[in-house]
C-alpha positions as CSV (number, residue, x, y, z in Angstrom):
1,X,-6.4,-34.2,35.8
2,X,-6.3,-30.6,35.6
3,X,-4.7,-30.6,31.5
4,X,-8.2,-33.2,30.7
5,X,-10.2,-30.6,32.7
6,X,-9.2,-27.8,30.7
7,X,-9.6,-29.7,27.5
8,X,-12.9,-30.5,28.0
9,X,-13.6,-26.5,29.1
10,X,-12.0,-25.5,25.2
11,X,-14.0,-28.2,23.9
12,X,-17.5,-27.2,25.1
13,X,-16.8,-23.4,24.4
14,X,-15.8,-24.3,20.7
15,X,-19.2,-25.9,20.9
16,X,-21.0,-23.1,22.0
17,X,-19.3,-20.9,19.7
18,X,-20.2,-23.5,16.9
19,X,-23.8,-23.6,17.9
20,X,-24.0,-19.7,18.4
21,X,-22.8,-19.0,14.7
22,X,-24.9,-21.8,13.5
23,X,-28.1,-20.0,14.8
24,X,-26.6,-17.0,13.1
25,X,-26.6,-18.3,9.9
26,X,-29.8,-20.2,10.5
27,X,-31.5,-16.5,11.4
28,X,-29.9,-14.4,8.2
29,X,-31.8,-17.6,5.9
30,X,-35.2,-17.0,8.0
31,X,-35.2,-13.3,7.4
32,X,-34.2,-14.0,3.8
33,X,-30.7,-12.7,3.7
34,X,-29.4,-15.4,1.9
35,X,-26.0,-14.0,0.5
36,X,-25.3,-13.3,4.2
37,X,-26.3,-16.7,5.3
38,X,-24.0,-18.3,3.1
39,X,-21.1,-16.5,3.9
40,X,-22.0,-17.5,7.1
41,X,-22.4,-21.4,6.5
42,X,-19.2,-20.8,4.4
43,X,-17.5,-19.4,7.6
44,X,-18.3,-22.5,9.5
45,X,-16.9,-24.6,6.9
46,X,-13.7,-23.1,7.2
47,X,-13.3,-24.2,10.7
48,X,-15.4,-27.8,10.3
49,X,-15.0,-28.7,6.7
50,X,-16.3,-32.1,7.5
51,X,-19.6,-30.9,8.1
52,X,-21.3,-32.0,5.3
53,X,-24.8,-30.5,6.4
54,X,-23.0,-27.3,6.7
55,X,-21.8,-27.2,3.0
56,X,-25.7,-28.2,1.7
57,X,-26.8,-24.9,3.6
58,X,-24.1,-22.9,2.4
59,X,-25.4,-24.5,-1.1
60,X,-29.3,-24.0,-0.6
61,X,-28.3,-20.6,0.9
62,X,-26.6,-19.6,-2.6
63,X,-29.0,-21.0,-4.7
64,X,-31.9,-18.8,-3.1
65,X,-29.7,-16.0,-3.3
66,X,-29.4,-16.1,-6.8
67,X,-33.2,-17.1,-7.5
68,X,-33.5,-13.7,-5.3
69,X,-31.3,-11.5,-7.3
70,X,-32.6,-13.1,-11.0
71,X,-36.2,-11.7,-9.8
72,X,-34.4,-8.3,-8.8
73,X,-33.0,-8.2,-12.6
74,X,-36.7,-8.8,-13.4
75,X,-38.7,-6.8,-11.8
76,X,-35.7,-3.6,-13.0
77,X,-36.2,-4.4,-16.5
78,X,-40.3,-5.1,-16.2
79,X,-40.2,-1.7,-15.0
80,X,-37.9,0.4,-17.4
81,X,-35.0,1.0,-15.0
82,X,-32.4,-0.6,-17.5
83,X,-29.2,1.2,-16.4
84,X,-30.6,-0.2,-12.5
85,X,-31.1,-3.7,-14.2
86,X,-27.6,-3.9,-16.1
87,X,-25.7,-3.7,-12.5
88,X,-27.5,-6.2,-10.8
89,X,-27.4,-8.5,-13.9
90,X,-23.6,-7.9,-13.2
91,X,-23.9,-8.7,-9.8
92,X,-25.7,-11.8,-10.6
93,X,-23.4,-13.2,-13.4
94,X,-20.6,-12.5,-10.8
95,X,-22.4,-14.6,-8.1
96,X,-23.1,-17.2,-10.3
97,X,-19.7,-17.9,-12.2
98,X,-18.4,-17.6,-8.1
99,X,-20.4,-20.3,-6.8
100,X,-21.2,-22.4,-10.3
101,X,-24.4,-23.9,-8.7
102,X,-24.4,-26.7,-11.0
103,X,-27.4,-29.2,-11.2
104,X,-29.9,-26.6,-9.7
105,X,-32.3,-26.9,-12.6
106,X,-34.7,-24.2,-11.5
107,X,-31.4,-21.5,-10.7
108,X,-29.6,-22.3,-13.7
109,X,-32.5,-21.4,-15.3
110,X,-33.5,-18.2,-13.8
111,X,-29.5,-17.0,-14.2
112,X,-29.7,-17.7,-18.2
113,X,-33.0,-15.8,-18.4
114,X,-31.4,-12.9,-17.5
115,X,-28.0,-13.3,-19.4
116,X,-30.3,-14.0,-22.6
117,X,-32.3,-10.7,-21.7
118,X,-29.0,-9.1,-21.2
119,X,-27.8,-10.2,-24.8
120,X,-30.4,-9.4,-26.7
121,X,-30.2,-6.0,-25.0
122,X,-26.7,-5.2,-25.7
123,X,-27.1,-6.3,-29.3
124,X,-30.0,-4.6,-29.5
125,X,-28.0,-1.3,-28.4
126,X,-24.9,-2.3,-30.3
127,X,-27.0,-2.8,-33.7
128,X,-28.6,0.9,-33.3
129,X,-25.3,2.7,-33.3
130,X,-24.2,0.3,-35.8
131,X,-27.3,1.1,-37.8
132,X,-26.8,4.6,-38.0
133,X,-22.8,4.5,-38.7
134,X,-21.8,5.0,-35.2
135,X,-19.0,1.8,-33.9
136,X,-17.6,4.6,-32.3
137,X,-20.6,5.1,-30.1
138,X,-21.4,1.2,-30.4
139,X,-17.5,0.7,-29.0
140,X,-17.8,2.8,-26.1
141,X,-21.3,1.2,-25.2
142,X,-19.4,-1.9,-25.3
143,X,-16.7,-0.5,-22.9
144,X,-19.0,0.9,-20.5
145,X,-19.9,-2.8,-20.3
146,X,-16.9,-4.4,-19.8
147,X,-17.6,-5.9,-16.3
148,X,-21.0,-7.9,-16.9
149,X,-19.5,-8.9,-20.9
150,X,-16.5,-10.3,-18.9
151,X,-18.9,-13.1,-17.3
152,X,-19.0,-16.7,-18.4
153,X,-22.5,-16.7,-20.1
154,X,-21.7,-13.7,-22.1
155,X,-18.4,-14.5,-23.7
156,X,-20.2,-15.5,-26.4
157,X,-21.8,-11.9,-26.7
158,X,-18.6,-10.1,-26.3
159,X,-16.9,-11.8,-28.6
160,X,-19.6,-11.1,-31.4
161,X,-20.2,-7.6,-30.9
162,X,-16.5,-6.5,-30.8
163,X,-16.3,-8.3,-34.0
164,X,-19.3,-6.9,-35.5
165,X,-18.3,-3.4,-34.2
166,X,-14.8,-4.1,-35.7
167,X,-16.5,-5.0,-39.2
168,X,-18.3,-1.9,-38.9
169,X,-15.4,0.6,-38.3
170,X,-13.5,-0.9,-41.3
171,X,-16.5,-0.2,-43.3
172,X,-16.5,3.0,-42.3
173,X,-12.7,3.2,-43.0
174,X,-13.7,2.2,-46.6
175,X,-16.8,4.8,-46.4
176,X,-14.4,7.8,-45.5
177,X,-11.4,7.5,-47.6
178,X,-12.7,8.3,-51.1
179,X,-13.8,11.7,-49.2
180,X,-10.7,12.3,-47.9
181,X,-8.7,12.2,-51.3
182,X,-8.7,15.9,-51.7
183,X,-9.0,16.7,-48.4
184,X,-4.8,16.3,-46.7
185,X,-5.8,17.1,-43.0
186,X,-8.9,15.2,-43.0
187,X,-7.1,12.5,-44.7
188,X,-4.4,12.0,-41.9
189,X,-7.3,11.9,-39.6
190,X,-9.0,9.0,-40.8
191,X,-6.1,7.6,-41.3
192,X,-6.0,7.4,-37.5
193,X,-9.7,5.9,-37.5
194,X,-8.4,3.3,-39.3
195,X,-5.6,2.6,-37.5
196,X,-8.1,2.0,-34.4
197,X,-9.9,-0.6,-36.2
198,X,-7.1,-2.2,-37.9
199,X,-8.4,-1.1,-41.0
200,X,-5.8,0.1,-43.9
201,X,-6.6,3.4,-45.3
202,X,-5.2,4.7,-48.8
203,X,-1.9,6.8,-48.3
204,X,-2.5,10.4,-47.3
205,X,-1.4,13.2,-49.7
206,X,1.4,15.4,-48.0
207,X,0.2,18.1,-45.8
208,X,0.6,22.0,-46.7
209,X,1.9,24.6,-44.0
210,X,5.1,21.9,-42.4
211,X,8.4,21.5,-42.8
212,X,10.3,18.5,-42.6
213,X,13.8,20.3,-40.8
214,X,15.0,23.4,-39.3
215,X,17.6,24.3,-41.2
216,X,19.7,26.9,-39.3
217,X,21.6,29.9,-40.0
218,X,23.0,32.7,-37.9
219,X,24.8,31.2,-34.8
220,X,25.3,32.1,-31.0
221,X,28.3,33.6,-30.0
222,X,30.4,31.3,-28.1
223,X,28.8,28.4,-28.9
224,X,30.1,27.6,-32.4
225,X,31.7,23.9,-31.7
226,X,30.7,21.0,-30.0
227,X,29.6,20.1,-27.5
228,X,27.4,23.6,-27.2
229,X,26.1,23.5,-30.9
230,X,25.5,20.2,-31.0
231,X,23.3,20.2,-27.7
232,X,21.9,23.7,-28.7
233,X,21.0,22.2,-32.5
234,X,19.4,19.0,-30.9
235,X,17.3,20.5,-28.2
236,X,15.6,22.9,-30.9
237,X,14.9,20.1,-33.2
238,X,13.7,17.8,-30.7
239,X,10.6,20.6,-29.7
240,X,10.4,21.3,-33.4
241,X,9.4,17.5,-34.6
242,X,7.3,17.9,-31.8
243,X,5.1,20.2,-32.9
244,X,2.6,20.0,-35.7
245,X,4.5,21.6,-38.1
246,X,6.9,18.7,-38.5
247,X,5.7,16.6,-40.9
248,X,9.1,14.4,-42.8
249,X,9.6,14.9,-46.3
250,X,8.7,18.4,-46.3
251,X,10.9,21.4,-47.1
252,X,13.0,22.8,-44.3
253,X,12.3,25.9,-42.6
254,X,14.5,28.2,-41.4
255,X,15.9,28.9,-37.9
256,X,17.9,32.2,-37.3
257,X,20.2,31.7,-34.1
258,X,21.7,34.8,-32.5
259,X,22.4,35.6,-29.2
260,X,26.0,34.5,-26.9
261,X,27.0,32.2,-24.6
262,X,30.2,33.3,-22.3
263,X,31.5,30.8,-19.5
264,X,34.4,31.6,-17.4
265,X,35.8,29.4,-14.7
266,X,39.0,31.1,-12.5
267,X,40.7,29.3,-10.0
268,X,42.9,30.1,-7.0
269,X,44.7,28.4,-4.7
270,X,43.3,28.9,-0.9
271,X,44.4,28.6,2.5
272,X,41.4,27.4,4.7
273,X,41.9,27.9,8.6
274,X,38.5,25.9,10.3
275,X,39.0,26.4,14.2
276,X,37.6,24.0,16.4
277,X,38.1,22.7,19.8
278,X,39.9,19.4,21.3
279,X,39.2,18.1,24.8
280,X,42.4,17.8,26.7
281,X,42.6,15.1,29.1
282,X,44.6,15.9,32.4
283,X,44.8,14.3,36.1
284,X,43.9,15.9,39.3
285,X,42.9,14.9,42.9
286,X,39.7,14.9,44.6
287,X,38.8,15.0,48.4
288,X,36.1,12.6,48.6
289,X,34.1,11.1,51.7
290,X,34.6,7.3,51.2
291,X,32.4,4.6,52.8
292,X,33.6,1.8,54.9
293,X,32.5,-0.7,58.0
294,X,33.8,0.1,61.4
295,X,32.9,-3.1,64.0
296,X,31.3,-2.5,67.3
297,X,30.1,-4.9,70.3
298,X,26.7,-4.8,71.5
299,X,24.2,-7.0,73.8
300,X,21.6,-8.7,72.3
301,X,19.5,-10.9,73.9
302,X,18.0,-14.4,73.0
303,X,15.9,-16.5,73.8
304,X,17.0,-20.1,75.3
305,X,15.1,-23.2,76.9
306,X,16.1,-23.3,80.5
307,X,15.3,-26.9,83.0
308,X,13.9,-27.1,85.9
309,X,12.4,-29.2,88.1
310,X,8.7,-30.2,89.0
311,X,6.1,-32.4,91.0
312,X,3.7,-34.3,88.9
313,X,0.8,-36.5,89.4
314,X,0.1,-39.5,87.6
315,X,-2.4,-42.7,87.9
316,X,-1.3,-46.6,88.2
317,X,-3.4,-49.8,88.2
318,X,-3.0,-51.4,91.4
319,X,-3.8,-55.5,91.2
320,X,-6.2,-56.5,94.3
321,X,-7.5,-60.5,95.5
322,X,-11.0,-60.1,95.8
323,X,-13.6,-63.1,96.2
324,X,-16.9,-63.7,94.0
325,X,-19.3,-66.4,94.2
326,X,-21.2,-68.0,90.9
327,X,-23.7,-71.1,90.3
328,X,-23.0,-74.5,88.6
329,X,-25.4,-77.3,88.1
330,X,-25.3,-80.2,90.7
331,X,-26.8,-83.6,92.0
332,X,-27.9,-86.3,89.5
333,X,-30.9,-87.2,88.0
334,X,-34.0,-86.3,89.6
335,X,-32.1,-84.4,92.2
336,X,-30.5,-82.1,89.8
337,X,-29.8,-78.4,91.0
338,X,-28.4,-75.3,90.9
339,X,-25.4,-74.9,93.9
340,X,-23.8,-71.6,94.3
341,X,-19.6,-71.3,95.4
342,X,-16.9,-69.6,96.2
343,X,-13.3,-68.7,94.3
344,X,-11.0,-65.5,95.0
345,X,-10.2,-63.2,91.4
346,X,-7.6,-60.4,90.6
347,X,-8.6,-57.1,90.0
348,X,-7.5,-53.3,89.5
349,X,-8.2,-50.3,90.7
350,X,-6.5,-46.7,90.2
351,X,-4.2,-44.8,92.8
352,X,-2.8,-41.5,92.0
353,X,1.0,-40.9,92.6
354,X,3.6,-38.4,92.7
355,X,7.3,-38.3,91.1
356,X,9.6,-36.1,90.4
357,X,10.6,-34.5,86.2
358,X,12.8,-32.0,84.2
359,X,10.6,-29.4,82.3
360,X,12.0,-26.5,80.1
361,X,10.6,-23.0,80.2
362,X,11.7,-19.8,77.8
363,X,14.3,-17.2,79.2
364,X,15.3,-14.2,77.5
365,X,19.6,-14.0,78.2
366,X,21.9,-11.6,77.2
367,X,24.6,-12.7,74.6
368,X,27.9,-10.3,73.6
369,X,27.8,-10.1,69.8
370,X,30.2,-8.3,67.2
371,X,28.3,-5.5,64.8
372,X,28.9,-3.2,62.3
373,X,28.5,0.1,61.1
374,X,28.9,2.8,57.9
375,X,31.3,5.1,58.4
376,X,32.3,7.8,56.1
377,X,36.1,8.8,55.8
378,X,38.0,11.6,54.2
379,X,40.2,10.4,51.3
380,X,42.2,11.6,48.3
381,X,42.0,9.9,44.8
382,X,43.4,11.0,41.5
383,X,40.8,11.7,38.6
384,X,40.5,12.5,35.0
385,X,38.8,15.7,34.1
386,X,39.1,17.4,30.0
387,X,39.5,21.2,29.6
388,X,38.8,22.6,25.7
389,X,42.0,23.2,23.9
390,X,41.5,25.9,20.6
391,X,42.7,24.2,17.9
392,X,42.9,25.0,13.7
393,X,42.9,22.9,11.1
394,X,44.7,23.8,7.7
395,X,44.5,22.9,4.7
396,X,44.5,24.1,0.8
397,X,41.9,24.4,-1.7
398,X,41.2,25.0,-5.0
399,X,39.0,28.1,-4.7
400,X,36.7,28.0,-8.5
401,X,34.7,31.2,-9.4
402,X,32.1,30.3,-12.2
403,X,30.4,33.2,-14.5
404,X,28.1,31.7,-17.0
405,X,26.1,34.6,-19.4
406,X,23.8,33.5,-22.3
407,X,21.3,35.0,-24.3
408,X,20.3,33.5,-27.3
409,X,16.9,33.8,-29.5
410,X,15.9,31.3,-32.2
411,X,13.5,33.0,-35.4
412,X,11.8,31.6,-37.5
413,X,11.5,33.2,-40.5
414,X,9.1,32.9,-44.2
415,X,5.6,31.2,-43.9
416,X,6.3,30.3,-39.9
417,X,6.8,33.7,-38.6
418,X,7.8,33.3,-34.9
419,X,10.6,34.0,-32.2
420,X,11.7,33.2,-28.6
421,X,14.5,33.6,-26.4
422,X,16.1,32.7,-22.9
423,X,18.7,34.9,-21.3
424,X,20.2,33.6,-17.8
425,X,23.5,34.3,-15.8
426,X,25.1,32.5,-13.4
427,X,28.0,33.3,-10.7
428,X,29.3,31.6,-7.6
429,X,32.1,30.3,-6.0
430,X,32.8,27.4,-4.6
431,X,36.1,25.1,-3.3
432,X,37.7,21.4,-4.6
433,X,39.3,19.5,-2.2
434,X,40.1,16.4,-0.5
435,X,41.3,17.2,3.1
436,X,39.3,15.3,5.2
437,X,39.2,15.9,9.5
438,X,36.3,14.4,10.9
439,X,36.8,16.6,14.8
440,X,36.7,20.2,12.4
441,X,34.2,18.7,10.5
442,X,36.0,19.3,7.0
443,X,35.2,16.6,4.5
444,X,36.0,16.9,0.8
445,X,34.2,19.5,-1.3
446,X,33.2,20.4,-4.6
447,X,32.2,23.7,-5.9
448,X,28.0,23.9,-6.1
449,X,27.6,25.2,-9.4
450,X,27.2,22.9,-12.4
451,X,30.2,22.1,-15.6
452,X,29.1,25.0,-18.3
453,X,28.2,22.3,-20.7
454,X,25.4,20.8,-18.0
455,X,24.3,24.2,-17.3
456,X,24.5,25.7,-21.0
457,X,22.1,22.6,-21.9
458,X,20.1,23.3,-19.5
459,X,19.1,26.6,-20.6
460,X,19.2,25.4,-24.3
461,X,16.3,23.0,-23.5
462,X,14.5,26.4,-21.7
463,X,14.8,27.8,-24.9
464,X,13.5,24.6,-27.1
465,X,10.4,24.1,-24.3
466,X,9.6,27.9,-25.2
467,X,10.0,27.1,-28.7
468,X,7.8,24.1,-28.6
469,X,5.0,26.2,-26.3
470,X,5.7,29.3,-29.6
471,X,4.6,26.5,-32.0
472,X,1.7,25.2,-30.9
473,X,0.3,29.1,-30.2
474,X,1.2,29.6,-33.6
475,X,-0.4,26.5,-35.1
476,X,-3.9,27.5,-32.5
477,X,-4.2,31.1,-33.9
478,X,-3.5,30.4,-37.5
479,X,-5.9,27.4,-38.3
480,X,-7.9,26.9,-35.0
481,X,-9.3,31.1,-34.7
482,X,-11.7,32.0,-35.8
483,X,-14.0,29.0,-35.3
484,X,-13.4,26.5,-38.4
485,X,-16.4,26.1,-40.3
486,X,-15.0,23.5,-43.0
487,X,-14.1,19.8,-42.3
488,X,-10.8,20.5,-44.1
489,X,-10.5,23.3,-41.9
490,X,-11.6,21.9,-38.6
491,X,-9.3,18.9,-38.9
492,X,-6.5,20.5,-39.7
493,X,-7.1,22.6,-36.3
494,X,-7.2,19.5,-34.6
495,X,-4.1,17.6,-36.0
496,X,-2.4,20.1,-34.6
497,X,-4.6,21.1,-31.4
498,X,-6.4,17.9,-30.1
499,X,-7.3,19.8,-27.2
500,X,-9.3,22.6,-29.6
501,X,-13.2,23.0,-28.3
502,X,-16.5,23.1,-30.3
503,X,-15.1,21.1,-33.2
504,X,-17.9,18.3,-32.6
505,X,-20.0,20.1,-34.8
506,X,-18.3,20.6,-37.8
507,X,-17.3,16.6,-37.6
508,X,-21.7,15.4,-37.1
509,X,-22.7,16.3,-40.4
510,X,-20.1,13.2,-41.9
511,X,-19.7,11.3,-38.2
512,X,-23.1,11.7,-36.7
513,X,-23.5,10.8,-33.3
514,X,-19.7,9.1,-33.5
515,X,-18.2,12.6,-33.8
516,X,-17.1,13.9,-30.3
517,X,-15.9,9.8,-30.4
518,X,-13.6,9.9,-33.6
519,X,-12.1,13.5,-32.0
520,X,-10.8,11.3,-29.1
521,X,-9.8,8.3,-31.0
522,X,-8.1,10.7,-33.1
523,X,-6.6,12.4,-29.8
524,X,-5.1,9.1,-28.3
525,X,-4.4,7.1,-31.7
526,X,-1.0,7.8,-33.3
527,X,-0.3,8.9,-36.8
528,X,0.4,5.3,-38.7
C-alpha cells in the first residue's frame, strides 16, 4: 500500500510542477516576452515531448518573437541607427536559421524583408569603397560583418561581394604595377597586395642597400673548428636573413669576427664523508602495572515467588423443589373453562462458600554469588627502544671545475656600418657520481654547469639576437628618420620597419582611404 501511496504523491507533485511552469510560460507570452516563453514551452518539452500542444506554443511563441525582432530591425533602420539595426538583423537571422519556422507565411516574410534590406545595404557599402578604389576598406567592411553574412539568407550576399571585392583588388594589382616598375621598394610591396588577392604581379627589380650573405673574415680565438664555428657562423646568419637587409641574390657583406672563447674543465678525484645517523634497536625491561580480574563473593538479593495459603469466598447454584400453579382449558362444549393446578419445578438460587487455595506473593532473598574485580599488578616485560648511532657514509667523486671566458664582437663593415658584442664568464664546480644511499640521502650527481659547447651557443645566439636588434636600428635610422616624404622612400621604410608610424600619409595620395589597410596587409602578408 504504502510504495502505490508514494507513487501517486510523485505523481501529483510532477503535476503541480508541470502546471506551475506551464503558467510560467503562459505569463512570459501575455507580457510579450516571447523568446522567453518559448524557451519555456521548449523546457516543458524536454520533459513531456508528447505534448503536442506544448510544441504549437513553443512554435507560436517563436514565430511572434521573430515578427517582434523584424519590427525592431525596422524601426532602427527607419530611424538612422544602422550600426543598432545591423546587430539585431544578426540576432534575427540567427533566430531564424535556429528555429526554421517554415510555413509561417506572414514571419517568413517579415525575416526576408530585413535580410533584403540588409543586402542591398552591405552592397551598397561594399560598392562605395569599391567605387573609389578602396577593396581594402570594402574587405574589412565585409569582415566586420562576418557573423550576420554567415546566416542562411545571406550566403548568397557573401559569396558575391567577396568575389566582387576579390575582382577589385586584382584590378588594383593591375592598376599599381606599371607604377611600381621603377620604383624596387614599392614594387616588393605590391607585390604583397597581390599576393592577398591572389593576383600575380610582374617580377620586382632587385632591391638596393641588401646583401644576400655575410661573408666572414677575422675569427674568434678559440673557436676556430667545429662545433664552435659552425654554431657561432649559423647563429649570426640566422638573425642576419632575418633582418631586412637580407634579400638572396645580392652581394655579400662582410662580417669581421674577433674576440676569444677559453673553456677549461679540471677534474679531481674526491673523497666525500656525508654523516648521518642510524637508529639502533636494543632490548630492555620495563616495570609496568598490568590489569587482571581477581574474583570475590558477595550477597545479592532476588526476588522469588513464595506460596502460601488463603481463605476464599466463592458462589454455587444450589437446585431447590418449589411448587407453581398455572391454567389449562377444561369441560366440553358449552361448559368450557379455564381450571387452574398444581405441579412442583426445580430451581436455583446462590449460596456463598468458603475453601481453602495456594497463592504466591514477592519476597526479596539473599543469594551467595561469585564477582569480579580489576586489579592492577606490578610486572616486568622486555621492550624495544632505538638510540641514534653517528654514522658516515663514503664515497668517491669526480670533483669538475668549469671556467668558460668569451668575448667576441661581430662588425660589419662597407655600406652596413655596425657592430655588437657579448662578453660572459662562467665558473663553478660541481661533482659526477653514482654512489647512491638512500638513509645519508646521497643520490647520484652531476656537476650544475652546462658542456661548453651548450653554453658557448648560448652566448653565440646572445650575440646574433643583439645583432639582429643592431640591424633593424640600423635599417629605422637610415631610411625611416627623418620622416619619408616619397612613396619610394616610405616603402622602403616600411619593408624593413612594419611597425614605422605616420606613413599613412605618404601611401593616400596613390591608396586613398585603403592606405592605413594596404600598410597592414603588407604587415601580415609574406614576401611571394
Amino acid at each position: 500500500m504504502r510504495p502505490m501511496k508514494t507513487a501517486l504523491f510523485c505523481l501529483a507533485f510532477t503535476v503541480v510542477g508541470c502546471a506551475t511552469a506551464h503558467n510560467r510560460a503562459s505569463d512570459l507570452f501575455a507580457r510579450g516576452e516571447y523568446e522567453a516563453s518559448a524557451e519555456a514551452y521548449e523546457a516543458l518539452l524536454g520533459e513531456q515531448p508528447e505534448r503536442k500542444e506544448f510544441r504549437l506554443r513553443r512554435d507560436t511563441a517563436r514565430s511572434h518573437a521573430l515578427l517582434k525582432q523584424a519590427q525592431a530591425v525596422h524601426d532602427l533602420r527607419t530611424s538612422g541607427r544602422i550600426a543598432e539595426a545591423l546587430g539585431a538583423a544578426d540576432l534575427l537571422l540567427s533566430r531564424s536559421d535556429a528555429w526554421a519556422p517554415h510555413g509561417e507565411d506572414e514571419v517568413r516574410a517579415a525575416v526576408e524583408r530585413e535580410a533584403a534590406w540588409v543586402d542591398q545595404h552591405l552592397r551598397a557599402e561594399v560598392a562605395r569603397h569599391l567605387e573609389a578604389r578602396e577593396p581594402l576598406g570594402a574587405q574589412a567592411l565585409v569582415q566586420r560583418h562576418e557573423s550576420l553574412l554567415g546566416r542562411s539568407l545571406l550566403a548568397a550576399t557573401r559569396g558575391a561581394l567577396t568575389a566582387s571585392i576579390q575582382r577589385s583588388g586584382q584590378e588594383g594589382c593591375t592598376r599599381l604595377a606599371p607604377a611600381a616598375a621603377e620604383a624596387p621598394y614599392w614594387s616588393h610591396l605590391v607585390q604583397r597586395y597581390c599576393a592577398h588577392f591572389g593576383a600575380e604581379a610582374p617580377p620586382a627589380p632587385d632591391l638596393p642597400d641588401v646583401y644576400g650573405s655575410l661573408a666572414f673574415s677575422g675569427g674568434v680565438t678559440g673557436v676556430d673548428k667545429a662545433p664552435h664555428s659552425t654554431v657561432l657562423a649559423s647563429a649570426l646568419t640566422g638573425a642576419f636573413e632575418a633582418s631586412p637587409w637580407y634579400a638572396p641574390g645580392a652581394k655579400a657583406a662582410v662580417a669581421d669576427l674577433s674576440g676569444s672563447f677559453s673553456a677549461e674543465v679540471k677534474t679531481r678525484t674526491v673523497r666525500r664523508d656525508v654523516p648521518w645517523v642510524e637508529n639502533v634497536p636494543y632490548t630492555t625491561f620495563e616495570q609496568v602495572l598490568e590489569p587482571h580480574q581477581v574474583p570475590y563473593t558477595a550477597t545479592e538479593y532476588r526476588s522469588e515467588q513464595v506460596p502460601y495459603t488463603a481463605m476464599e469466598s466463592y458462589t454455587v447454584q444450589v437446585p431447590y423443589t418449589a411448587s407453581e400453579s398455572y391454567t389449562y382449558s377444561c369441560g366440553y362444549g358449552t361448559s368450557h373453562r379455564t381450571c387452574t393446578g398444581h405441579r412442583s419445578v426445580t430451581r436455583h438460587r446462590s449460596e456463598t462458600r468458603t475453601r481453602t487455595v495456594t497463592k504466591y506473593r514477592s519476597e526479596m532473598r539473599p543469594h551467595m554469588v561469585t564477582k569480579y574485580r580489576t586489579e592492577h599488578r606490578s610486572v616486568s616485560r622486555a621492550v624495544t627502544r632505538y638510540r641514534q648511532a653517528p654514522r658516515v657514509f663514503s664515497y668517491e667523486a669526480d670533483q669538475l671545475s668549469a671556467d668558460y671566458r668569451t668575448a667576441m664582437t661581430v662588425r660589419l663593415t662597407g655600406a652596413l656600418h655596425l657592430e655588437t658584442g657579448v662578453e660572459d664568464a662562467l665558473s663553478a664546480q660541481g661533482d659526477w657520481h653514482d654512489a647512491q644511499h638512500a638513509p645519508s640521502r646521497v643520490a647520484p650527481e652531476r656537476p650544475g654547469f652546462p658542456p661548453s659547447e651548450d653554453w658557448f651557443a648560448a652566448r653565440a645566439e646572445t650575440l646574433a639576437r643583439r645583432l639582429e636588434a643592431e640591424l633593424a636600428r640600423a635599417w629605422r635610422e637610415s631610411f625611416c628618420a627623418p620622416a619619408s616624404a616619397t612613396l619610394e622612400a616610405a616603402s622602403r621604410c616600411l619593408y624593413g620597419h612594419p611597425e614605422a608610424p605616420g606613413l599613412d600619409a605618404t601611401f593616400a595620395p596613390v591608396l586613398g582611404g585603403d592606405a592605413p589597410a594596404f600598410i597592414r596587409v603588407v604587415r601580415q602578408t609574406p614576401a611571394p
